[in-house]
C-alpha positions in Angstrom: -1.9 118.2 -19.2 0.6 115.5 -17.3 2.4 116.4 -14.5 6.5 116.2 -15.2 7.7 113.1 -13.6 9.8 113.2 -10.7 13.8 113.2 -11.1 13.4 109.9 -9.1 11.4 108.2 -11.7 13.5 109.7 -14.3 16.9 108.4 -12.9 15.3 105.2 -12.2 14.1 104.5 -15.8 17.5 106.3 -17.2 19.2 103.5 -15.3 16.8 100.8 -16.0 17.9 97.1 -16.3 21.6 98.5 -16.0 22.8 95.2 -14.8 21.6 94.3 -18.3 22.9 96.8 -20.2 26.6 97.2 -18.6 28.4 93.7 -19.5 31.7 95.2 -19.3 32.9 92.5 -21.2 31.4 90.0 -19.0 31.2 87.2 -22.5 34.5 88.0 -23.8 35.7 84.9 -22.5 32.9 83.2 -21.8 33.8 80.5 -24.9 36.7 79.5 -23.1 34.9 77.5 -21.1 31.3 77.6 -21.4 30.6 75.1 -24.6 28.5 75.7 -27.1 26.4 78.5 -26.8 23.2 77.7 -29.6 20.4 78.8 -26.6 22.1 82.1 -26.7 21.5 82.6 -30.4 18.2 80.8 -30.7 16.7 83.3 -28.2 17.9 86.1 -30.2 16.9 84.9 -33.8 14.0 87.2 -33.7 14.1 91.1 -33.6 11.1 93.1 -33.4 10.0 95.5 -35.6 8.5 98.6 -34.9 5.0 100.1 -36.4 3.5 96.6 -37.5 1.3 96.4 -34.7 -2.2 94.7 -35.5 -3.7 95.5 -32.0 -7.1 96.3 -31.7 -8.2 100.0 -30.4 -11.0 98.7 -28.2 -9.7 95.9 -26.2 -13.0 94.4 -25.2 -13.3 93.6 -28.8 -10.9 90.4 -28.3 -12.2 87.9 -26.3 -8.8 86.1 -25.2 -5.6 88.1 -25.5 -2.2 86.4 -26.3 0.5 88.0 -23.9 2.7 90.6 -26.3 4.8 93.0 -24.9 5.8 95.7 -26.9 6.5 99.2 -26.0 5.3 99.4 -21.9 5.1 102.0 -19.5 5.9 100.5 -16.0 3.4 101.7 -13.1 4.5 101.2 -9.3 2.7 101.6 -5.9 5.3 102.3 -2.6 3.6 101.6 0.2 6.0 100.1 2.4 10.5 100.1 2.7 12.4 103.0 2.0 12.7 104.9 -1.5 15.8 103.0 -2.0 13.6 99.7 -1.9 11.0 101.1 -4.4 13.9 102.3 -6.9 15.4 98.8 -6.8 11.8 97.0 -7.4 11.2 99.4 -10.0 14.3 98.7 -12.0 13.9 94.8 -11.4 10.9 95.1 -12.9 12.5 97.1 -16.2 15.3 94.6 -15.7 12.4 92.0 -16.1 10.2 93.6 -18.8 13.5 93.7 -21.3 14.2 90.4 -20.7 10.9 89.4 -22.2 11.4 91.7 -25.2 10.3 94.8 -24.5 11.2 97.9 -25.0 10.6 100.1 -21.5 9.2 103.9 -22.2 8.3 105.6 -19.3 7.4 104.5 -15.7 5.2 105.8 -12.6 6.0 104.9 -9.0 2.9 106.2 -6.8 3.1 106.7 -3.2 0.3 105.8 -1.1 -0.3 103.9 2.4 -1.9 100.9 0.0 -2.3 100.2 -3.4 -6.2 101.3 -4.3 -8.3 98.1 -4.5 -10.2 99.6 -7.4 -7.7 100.6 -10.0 -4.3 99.7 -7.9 -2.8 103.5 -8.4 -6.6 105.2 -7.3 -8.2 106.8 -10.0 -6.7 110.1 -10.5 -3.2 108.7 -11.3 -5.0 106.3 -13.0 -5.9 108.6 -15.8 -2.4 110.5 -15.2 -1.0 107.0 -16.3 -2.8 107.0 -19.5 -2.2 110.9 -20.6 1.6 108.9 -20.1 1.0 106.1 -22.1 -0.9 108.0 -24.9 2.3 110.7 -24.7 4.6 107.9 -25.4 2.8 106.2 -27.7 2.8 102.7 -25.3 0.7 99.6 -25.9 1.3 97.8 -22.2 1.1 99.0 -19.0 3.5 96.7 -16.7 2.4 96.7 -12.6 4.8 95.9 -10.3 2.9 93.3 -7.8 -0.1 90.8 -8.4 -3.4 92.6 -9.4 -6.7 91.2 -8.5 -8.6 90.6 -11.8 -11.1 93.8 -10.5 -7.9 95.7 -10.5 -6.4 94.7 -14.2 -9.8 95.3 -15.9 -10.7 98.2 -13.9 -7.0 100.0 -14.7 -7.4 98.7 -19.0 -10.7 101.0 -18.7 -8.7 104.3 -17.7 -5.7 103.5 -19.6 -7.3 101.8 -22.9 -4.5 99.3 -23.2 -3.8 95.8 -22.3 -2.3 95.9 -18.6 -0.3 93.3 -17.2 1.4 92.5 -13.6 4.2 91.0 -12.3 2.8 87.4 -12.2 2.0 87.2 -15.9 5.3 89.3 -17.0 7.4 85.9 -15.3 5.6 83.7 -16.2 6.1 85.0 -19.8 9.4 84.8 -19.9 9.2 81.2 -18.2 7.5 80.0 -21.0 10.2 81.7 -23.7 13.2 80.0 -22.1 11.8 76.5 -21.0 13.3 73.6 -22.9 13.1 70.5 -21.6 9.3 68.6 -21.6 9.5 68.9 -17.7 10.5 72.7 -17.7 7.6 73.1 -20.4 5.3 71.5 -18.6 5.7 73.6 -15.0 5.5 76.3 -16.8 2.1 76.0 -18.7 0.8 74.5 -15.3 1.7 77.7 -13.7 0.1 79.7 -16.1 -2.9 77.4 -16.5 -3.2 78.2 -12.8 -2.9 82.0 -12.7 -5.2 81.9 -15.2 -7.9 80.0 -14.2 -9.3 82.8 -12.0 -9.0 85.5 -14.5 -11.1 84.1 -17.5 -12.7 86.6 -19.1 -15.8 87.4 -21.1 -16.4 89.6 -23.2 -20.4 90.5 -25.4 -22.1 87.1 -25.6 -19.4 84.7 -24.2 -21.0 85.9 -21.1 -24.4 84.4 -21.1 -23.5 82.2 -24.7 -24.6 78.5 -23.9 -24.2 74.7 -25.3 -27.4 73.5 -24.8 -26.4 69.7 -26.1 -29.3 68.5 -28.0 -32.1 70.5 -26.7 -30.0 73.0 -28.8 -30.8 71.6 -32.4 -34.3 70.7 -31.0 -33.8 67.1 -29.9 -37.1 67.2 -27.6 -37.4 65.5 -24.3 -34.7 64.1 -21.6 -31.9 66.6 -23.3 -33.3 70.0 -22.5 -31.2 72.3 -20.2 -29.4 75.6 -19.6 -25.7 73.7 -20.8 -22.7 75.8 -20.1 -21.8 79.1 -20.7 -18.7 79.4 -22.8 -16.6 80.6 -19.8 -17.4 77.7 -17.7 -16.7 75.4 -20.8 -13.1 77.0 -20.6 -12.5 76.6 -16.9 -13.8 73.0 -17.3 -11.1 72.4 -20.0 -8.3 74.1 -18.4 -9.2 72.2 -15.1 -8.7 68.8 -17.3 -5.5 70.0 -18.8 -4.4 70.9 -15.3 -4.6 66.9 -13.6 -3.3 65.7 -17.1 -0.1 68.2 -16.8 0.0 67.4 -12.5 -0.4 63.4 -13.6 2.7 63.8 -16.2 5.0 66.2 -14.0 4.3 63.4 -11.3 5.6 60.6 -13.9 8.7 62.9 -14.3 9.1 63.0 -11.0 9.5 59.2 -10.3 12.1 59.2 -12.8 14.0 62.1 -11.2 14.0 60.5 -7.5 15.0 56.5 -9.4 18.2 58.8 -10.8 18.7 60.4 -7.4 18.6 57.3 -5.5 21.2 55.6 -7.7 23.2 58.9 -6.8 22.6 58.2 -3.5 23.1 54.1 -3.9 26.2 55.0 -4.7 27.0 57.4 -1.5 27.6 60.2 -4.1 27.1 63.7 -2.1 24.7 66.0 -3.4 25.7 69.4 -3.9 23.2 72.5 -5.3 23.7 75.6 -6.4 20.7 77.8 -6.0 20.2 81.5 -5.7 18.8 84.7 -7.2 18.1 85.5 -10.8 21.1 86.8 -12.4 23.7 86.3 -9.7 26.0 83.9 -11.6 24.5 80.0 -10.4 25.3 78.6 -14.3 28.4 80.5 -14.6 29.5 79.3 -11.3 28.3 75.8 -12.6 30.8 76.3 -16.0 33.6 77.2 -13.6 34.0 74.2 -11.9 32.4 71.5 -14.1 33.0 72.8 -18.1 29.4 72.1 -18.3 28.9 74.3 -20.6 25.4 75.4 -19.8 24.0 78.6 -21.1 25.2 81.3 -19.8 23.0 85.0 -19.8 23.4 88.3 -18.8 19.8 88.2 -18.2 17.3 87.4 -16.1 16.1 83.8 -15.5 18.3 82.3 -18.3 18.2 78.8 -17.1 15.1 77.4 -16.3 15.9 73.4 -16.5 18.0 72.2 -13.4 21.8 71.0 -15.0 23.7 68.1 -12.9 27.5 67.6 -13.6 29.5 65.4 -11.7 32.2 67.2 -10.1 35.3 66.0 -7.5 37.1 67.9 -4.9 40.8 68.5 -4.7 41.0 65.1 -3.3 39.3 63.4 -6.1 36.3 62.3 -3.8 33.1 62.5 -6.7 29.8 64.4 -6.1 26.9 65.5 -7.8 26.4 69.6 -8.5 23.2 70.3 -9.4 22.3 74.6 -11.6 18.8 75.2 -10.2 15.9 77.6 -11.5 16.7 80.9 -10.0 14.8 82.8 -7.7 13.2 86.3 -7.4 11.4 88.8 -5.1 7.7 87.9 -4.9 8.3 84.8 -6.9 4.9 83.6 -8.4 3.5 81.3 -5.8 2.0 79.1 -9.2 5.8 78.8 -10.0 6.9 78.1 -7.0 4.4 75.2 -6.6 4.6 73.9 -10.4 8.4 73.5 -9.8 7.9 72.1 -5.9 9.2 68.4 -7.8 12.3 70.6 -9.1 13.5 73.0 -6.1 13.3 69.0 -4.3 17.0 68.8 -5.0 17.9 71.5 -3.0 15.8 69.9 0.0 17.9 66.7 -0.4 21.2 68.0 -1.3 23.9 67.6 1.3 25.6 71.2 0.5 23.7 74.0 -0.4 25.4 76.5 -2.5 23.4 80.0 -2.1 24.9 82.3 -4.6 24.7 86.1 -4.3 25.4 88.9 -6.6 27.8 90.6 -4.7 27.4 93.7 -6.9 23.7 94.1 -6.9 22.4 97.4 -5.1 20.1 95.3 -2.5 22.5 91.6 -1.9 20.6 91.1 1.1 17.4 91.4 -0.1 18.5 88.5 -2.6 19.4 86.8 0.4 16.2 87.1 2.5 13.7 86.6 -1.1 15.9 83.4 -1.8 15.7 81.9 1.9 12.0 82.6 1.6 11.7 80.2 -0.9 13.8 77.8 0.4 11.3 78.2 3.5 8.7 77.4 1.4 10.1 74.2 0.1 11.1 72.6 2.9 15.2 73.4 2.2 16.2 75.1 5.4 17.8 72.8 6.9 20.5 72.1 4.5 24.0 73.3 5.7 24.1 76.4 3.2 27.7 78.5 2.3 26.8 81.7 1.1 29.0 82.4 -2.2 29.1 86.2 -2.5 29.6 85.6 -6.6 31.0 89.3 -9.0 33.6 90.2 -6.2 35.7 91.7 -9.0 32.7 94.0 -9.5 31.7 94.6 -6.6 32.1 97.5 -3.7 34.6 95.7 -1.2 33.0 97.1 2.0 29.7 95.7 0.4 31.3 92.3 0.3 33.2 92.7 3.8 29.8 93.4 4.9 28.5 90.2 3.3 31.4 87.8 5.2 31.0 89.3 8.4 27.3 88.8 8.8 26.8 85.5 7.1 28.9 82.7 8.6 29.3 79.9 6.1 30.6 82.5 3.6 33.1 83.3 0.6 33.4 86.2 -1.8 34.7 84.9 -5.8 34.3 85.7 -9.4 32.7 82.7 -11.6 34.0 84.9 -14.3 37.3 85.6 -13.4 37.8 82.2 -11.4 39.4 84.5 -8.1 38.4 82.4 -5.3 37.0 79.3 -7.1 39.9 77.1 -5.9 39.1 78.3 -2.8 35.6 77.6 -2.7 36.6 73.7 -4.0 38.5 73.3 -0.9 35.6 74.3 1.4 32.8 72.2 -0.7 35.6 69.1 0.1 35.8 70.5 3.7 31.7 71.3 4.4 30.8 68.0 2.4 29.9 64.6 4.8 33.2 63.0 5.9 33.7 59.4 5.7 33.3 58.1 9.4 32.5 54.6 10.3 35.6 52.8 10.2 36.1 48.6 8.8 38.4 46.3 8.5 37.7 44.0 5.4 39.0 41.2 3.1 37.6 41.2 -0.2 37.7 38.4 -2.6 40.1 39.2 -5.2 36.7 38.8 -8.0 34.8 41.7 -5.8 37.3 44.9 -7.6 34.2 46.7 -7.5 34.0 47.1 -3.7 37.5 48.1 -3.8 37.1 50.3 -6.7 34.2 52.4 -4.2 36.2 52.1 -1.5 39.1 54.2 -3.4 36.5 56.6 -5.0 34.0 56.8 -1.6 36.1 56.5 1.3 39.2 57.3 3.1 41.8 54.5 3.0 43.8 54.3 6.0 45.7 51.0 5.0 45.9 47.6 2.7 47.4 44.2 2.3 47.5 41.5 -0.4 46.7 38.3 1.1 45.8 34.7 -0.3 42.4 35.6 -0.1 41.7 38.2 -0.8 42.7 42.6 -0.2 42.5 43.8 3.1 41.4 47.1 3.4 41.1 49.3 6.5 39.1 52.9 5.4 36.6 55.3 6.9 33.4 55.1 4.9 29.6 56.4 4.6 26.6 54.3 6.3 25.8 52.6 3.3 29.0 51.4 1.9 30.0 50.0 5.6 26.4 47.8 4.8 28.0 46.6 1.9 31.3 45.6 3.4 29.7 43.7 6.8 29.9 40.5 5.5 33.6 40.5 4.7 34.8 42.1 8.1 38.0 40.6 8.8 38.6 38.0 11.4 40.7 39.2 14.3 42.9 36.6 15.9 
């Protein structure tokens, strides 16, 4: 006999992934100018179907499992923060388990100083948890944090069913929404990596060996123990790991040769980068028509999107849709996309979106920055874009502009603000400052022609030899122009 769950766990799952569920006709004009949406339908080509499940009753009977989520029961320990903090991490994580295709049935949030370092909840809730799952007839138990691989096989004992954690569930749903070779590639480095230390054997992969030729007989100079299965694995997976580090380190040469023809070309860098969710590639659509896939749901874009963009001025940059981010981000995806999150480090403007509407903003706020601490990106000058303002409480967003400095409240979706926010990219981007004076040969239009886009033209003349030009420009285009500074008299 279960105990009834608590109201709190029952308003928390009754609201699960609601920022999911209520779009409030957030697409109905998404078309207008988002492009062509094919990702959107591709991802939902397939529907589950219920009662077709193949899935063994003993799990040790399968010696490696393939992640499949299914029908879940979510399990949570609250050790630290208030209960408003847990009921937010709890819904994340339902927010999180849908997006990867399940269906959420029931969830436990246990409160205790620490999680139990034997089965995470301790063992009495433990077997609460699987009177729970057996009740609603689950075949995943989701944990909201990291588990120790003690922990995971010590918890599918109680509860009889595969359990999962919070790692494994993102970087699940990394590996359904990567594209790109790169994108595909940090993400099965990531998981390669978060697996490597929970291989598992089961009957005689334990103690199974490859003896070489001793083996088959072959007689002296090949006897020996060989490897056991498990150790073949990790071997292989440690191969596969340098091959996918070697190739993500190729694409990463190509990435900086493309940036530093940006940069040749004293293009400013701008990036948008922020929490899951909170509007970064709708943002993008809004003032590029990039046309990018656009998702009410969580990490839609995974593969970083640069658009060239120009201010109300016409002066060009770069702005650059990054992956987003989340609390307790996998610290394998964090490092298997270090090459990627590089652009916010050398950006010039760092656009740090928020979703002005979500229960905890500043949460976002803080869990974002930690990344960015981790990457090296703090130093960037950062505007805070509170993003969903037409949703949004208005003293929870006159909160958000009075604390953080560099800030602006708009609507991607809408487009209130977004003129706004073009004028204070132009304003927060570098300025033109080193002033020349220059004659250029009437066959060199292509200085002229940077001059017009880069700089700031203060005046010109058409003589015999050539134009005279008198601008404000960056460091590198006044290198360019030295050798035609004009003579005084």
């Amino acid at each position: 006999m279960t105990e009834p769950r608590s109201t709190a766990t029952d308003d928390i799952l009754a609201r699960r992934a609601s920022a999911l569920a209520d779009d409030d006709g957030f697409f109905d004009d998404a078309d207008r100018f988002d492009g062509d949406q094919l990702d959107r339908e591709e991802r939902t080509a397939l529907r589950r179907v219920s009662g077709l499940s193949t899935e063994l009753e003993d799990i040790t009977e399968v010696e490696y499992r393939q992640l499949r989520l299914e029908r879940v029961v979510l399990a949570a320990v609250w050790s630290e923060g208030t209960a408003q903090d847990a009921e937010n991490s709890m819904r994340e994580l339902a927010a999180l388990a849908e997006t990867a295709g399940s269906e959420v049935l029931a969830g436990v949030l246990q409160r205790r100083q620490r999680p139990d370092p034997g089965t995470y909840l301790g063992s009495g809730k433990a077997v609460e948890l699987r009177d729970i799952v057996i009740a609603e007839g689950a075949d995943t138990v989701v944990c909201d944090t990291e588990l120790a691989p003690s922990q995971r096989r010590a918890l599918e004992d109680v509860v009889k069913v595969k359990v999962i954690d919070r790692t494994a569930l993102i970087l699940d749903i990394f590996a359904q929404h990567a594209k790109s070779k790169e994108g595909k590639a940090q993400v099965e480095l990531a998981q390669l990596q978060y697996l490597l230390p929970r291989l598992r054997g089961w009957g005689e992969s334990m103690s199974r060996q490859a003896g070489g030729q001793a083996a088959g007989g072959q007689g002296m100079g090949s006897r020996g123990p060989g490897e056991t299965k498990i150790e073949l694995d990790r071997r292989r997976i440690n191969s596969r790991i340098a091959k996918l580090r070697r190739e993500l380190s190729s694409m990463k040469t190509h990435r900086d040769t493309r940036r530093g023809a940006r940069d040749a070309h004293g293009v400013p860098a701008v990036v948008i980068a922020g929490y899951t969710n909170a509007g970064k590639s709708t943002l993008l659509n809004r003032l590029t028509h990039a046309g990018v896939l656009v998702d009410n749901q969580l990490f839609a874009t995974l593969d970083t999107t640069v658009r060239r963009a120009e201010t109300p001025e016409g002066r060009d940059f770069t702005l650059a849709d990054t992956v987003g981010f989340v609390r307790a981000l996998p610290h394998q995806l964090v490092e298997a996309f270090r090459s990627t999150l590089e652009e916010v480090a050398d950006a010039d403007l760092l656009l740090h979106v928020v979703d002005g509407s979500h229960p905890d903003p500043e949460g976002q706020i803080s869990a974002v920055r930690a990344v960015l601490a981790d990457v090296d990106a703090t130093d960037v000058k950062e505007v805070v874009v509170i993003n969903k303002a037409d949703l949004a409480d208005p003293e929870v967003v006159d909160r958000l502009l009075r604390h953080e400095r560099h800030s602006i409240a708009v609507s991607a979706r809408t487009g209130l603000g977004v003129d706004a926010l073009r004028d204070l990219i132009s304003v927060e981007l570098p300025q033109p400052d080193i002033e020349v004076d220059v004659v250029l040969p009437y066959d060199r239009g292509d200085l002229v022609s940077r001059i017009y886009e880069e700089a700031d033209i203060l005046g010109e003349d058409h003589l015999a030899e050539g134009t005279r030009v008198r601008a404000k420009v960056m460091g590198d285009l006044a290198a360019e122009l030295a050798p035609f500074a004009a003579k005084t008299a």
